[in-house]
DRENDO-1510 file (C-alpha; in Angstrom, 1 decimal, always signed):
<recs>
REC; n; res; u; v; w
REC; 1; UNK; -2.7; -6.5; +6.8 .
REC; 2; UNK; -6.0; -7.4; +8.1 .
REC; 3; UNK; -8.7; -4.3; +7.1 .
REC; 4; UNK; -12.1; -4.2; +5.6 .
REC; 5; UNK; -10.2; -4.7; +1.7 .
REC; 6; UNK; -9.7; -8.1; +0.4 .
REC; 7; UNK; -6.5; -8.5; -0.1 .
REC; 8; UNK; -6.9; -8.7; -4.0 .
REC; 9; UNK; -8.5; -5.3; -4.0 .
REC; 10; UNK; -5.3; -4.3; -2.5 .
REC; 11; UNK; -2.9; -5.7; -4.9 .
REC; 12; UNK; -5.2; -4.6; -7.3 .
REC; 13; UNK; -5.1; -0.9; -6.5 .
REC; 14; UNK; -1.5; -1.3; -6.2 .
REC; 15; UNK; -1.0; -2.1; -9.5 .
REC; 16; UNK; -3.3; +0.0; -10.8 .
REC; 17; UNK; -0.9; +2.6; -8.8 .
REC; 18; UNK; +2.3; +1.5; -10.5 .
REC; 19; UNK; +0.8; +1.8; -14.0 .
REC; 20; UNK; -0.6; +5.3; -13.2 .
REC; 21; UNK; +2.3; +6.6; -11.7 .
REC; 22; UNK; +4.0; +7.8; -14.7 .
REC; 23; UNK; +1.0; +9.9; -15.7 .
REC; 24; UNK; +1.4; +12.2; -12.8 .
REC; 25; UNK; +4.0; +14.5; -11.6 .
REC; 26; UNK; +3.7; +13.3; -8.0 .
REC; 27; UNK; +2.7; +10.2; -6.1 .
REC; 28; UNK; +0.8; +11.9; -4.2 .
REC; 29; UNK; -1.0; +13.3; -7.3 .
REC; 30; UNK; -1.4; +9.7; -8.9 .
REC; 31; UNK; -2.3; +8.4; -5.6 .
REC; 32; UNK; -4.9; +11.3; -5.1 .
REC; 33; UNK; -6.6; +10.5; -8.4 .
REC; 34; UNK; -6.8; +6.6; -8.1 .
REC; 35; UNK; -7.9; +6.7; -4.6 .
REC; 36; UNK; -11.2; +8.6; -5.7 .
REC; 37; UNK; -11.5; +6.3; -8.8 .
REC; 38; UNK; -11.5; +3.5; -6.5 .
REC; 39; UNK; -13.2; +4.9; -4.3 .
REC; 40; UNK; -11.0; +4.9; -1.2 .
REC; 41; UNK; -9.6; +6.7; +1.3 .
REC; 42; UNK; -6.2; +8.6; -0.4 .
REC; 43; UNK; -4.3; +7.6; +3.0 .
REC; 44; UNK; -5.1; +4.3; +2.7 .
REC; 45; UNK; -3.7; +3.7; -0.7 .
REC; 46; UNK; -0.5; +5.9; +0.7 .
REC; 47; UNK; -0.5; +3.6; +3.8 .
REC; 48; UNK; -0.6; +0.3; +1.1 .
REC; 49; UNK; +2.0; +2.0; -1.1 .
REC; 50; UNK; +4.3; +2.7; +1.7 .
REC; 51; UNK; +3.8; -1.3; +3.5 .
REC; 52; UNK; +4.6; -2.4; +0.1 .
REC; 53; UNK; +7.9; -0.4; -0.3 .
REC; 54; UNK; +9.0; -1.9; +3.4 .
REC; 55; UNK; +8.5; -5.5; +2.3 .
REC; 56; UNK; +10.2; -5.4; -1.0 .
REC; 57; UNK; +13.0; -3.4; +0.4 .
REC; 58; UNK; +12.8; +0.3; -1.2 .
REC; 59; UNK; +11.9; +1.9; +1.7 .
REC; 60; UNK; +13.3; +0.8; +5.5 .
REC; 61; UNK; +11.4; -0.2; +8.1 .
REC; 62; UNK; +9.8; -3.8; +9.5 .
REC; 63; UNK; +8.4; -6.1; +7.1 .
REC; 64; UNK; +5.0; -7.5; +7.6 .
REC; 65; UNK; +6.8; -10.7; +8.2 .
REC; 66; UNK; +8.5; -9.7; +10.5 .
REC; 67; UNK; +5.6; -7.8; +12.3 .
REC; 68; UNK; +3.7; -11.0; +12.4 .
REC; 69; UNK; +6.9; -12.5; +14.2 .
REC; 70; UNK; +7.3; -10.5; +16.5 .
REC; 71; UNK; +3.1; -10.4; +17.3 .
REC; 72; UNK; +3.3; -14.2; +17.5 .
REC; 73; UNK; +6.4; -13.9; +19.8 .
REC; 74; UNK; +4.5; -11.2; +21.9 .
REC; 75; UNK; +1.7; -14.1; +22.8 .
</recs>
């Protein structure tokens, strides 16, 4: 997920996520609250959350692996 983050800001954040999850009542809430600690946009960390979901199977959709697959198959 190429993007003006290093990646280890992004796993980062997403743990940071996880952790403060249980202090809110909502994601949106907890993501709301991180996102201006860290200093991002709140849609961003949303858009993070929700790739990460997809790829370890909680949520449906297309993996990035599977993205990249088909982009590579696409050339």
């Amino acid at each position: 997920m190429p993007g003006p983050y290093p990646d280890e800001f992004r796993q980062r954040a997403l743990r940071m996520l996880s952790e403060a999850r249980p202090d809110h009542k909502t994601d949106h809430a907890a993501i709301t609250h991180l996102a201006a600690n860290l200093r991002v946009n709140p849609e961003t960390l949303r858009l993070w959350k929700k790739r990460l979901d997809v790829d370890e199977g909680r949520q449906p959709g297309t993996s990035s692996e599977a993205q990249a697959e088909i982009k590579r198959l696409k050339k």
